[in-house]
C-alpha positions in Angstrom: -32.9 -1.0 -17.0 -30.4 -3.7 -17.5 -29.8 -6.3 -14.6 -26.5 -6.0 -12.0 -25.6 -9.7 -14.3 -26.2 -7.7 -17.5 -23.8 -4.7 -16.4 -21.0 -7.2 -15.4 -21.1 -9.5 -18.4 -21.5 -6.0 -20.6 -18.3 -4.9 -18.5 -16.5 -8.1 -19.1 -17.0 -8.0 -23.0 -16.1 -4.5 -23.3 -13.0 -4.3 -21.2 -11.0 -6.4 -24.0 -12.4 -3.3 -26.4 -11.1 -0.9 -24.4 -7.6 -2.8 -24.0 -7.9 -2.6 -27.9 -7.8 1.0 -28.6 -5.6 1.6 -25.9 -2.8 -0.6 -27.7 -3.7 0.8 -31.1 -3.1 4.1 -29.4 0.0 2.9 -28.1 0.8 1.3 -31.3 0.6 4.8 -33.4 2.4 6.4 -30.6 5.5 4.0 -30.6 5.2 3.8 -34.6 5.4 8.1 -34.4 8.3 7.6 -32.3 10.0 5.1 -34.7 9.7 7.2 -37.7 11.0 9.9 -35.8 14.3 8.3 -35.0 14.5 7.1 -38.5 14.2 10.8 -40.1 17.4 12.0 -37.2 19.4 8.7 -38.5 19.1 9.6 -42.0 20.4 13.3 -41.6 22.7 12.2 -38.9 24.1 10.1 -41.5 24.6 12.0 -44.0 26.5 15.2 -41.2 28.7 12.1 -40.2 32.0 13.8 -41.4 33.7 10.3 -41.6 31.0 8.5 -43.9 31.4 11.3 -46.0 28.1 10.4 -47.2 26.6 12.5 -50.5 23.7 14.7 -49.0 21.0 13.3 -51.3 21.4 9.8 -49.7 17.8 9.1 -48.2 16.1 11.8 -49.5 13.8 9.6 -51.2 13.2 7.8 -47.7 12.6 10.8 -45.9 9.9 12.3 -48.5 8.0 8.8 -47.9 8.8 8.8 -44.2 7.1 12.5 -43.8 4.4 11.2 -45.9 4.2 7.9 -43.2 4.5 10.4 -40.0 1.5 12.4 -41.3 -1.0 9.3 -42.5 -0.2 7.8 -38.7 -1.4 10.6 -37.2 -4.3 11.1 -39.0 -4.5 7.3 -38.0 -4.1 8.2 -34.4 -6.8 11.1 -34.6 -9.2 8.6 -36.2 -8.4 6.2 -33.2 -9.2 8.9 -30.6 -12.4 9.7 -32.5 -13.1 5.7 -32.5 -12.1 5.7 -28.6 -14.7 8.7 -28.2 -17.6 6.6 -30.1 -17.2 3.8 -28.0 -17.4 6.0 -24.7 -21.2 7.0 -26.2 -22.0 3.0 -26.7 -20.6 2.7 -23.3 -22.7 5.3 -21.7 -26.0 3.6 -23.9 -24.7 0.3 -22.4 -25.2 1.7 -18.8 -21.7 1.3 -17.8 -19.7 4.5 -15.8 -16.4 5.8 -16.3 -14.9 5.0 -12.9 -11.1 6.4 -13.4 -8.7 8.3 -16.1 -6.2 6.5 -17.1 -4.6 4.0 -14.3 -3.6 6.4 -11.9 -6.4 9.2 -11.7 -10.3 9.8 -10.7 -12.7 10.9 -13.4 -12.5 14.7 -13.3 -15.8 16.7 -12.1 -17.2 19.3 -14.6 -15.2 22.3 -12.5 -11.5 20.4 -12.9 -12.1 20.3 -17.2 -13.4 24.2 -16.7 -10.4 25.0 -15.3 -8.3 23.4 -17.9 -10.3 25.3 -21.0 -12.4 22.3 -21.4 -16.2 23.7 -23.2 -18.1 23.2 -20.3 -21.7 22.4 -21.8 -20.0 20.2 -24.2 -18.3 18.2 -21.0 -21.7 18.2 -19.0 -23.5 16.7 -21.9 -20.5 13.4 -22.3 -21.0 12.9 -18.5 -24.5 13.4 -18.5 -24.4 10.8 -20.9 -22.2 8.8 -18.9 -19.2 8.9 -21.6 -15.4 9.9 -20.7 -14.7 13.6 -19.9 -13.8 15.3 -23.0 -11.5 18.6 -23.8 -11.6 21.4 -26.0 -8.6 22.2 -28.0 -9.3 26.5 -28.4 -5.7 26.7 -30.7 -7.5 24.7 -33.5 -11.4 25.2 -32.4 -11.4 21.3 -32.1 -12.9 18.4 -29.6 -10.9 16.3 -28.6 -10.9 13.1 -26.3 -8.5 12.7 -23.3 -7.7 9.4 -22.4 -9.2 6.9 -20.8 -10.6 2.9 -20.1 -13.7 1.4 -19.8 -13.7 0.6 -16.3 -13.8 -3.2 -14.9 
């Protein structure tokens, strides 16, 4: 059982961590945005009736932008499932999940039930002491829902 010095210092080191992945998540978001606005420029560009731009103008761009859209968010997926691995090494750590995100309360099993969440798969993260996760039933896939490591 780790000492009430151990748990700070252990909650001190890891709240940079959890900064981390935040931002990265942040970062993927932004960069989904970006490449978003980049695909409507290129075919608002080419509607423009006064540049009277030829219609194959950035269609090399936007093959290779598609392609860029699609690796980010696998990227992102592999950052949630990173985020998730670090919630189990926080849990083995001893430290708690206090709060979702900056505004809200960790949910109790019966709020993630009544959003579809798999509820033996939820008791065993917080039995564990990891963040709450949720089931996506469309695609028959876990997935985390966001969260910090607690100062």
């Amino acid at each position: 059982m780790p000492t009430p010095r151990t748990i700070e210092a252990r909650k001190r080191v890891s709240q940079p961590v959890a900064l981390a992945i935040a931002g990265v998540k942040e970062s993927l978001n932004t960069g989904m945005i970006q490449i978003g606005q980049m695909l409507i420029g290129i075919a608002e560009a080419r509607m423009d009736p006064d540049a009277r731009m030829p219609l194959s103008i950035g269609a090399d761009a936007v093959d290779h932008a598609v392609e860029l859209l699609s690796a980010t968010s696998t990227a992102y997926r592999k950052a949630v499932i990173a985020h998730g691995a670090l919630s189990i090494d926080k849990a083995d750590l001893g430290l708690k999940t206090v709060a979702w995100g900056d505004w809200f309360p960790t949910p109790t099993t019966s709020d993630l039930e009544r959003i579809g969440a798999d509820a033996d798969l939820v008791r065993a993260f917080q039995d564990a002491g990891a963040e709450p996760v949720a089931q996506d039933a469309a695609r028959g896939t876990v997935v985390g829902l966001p969260g910090r490591v607690a100062a």
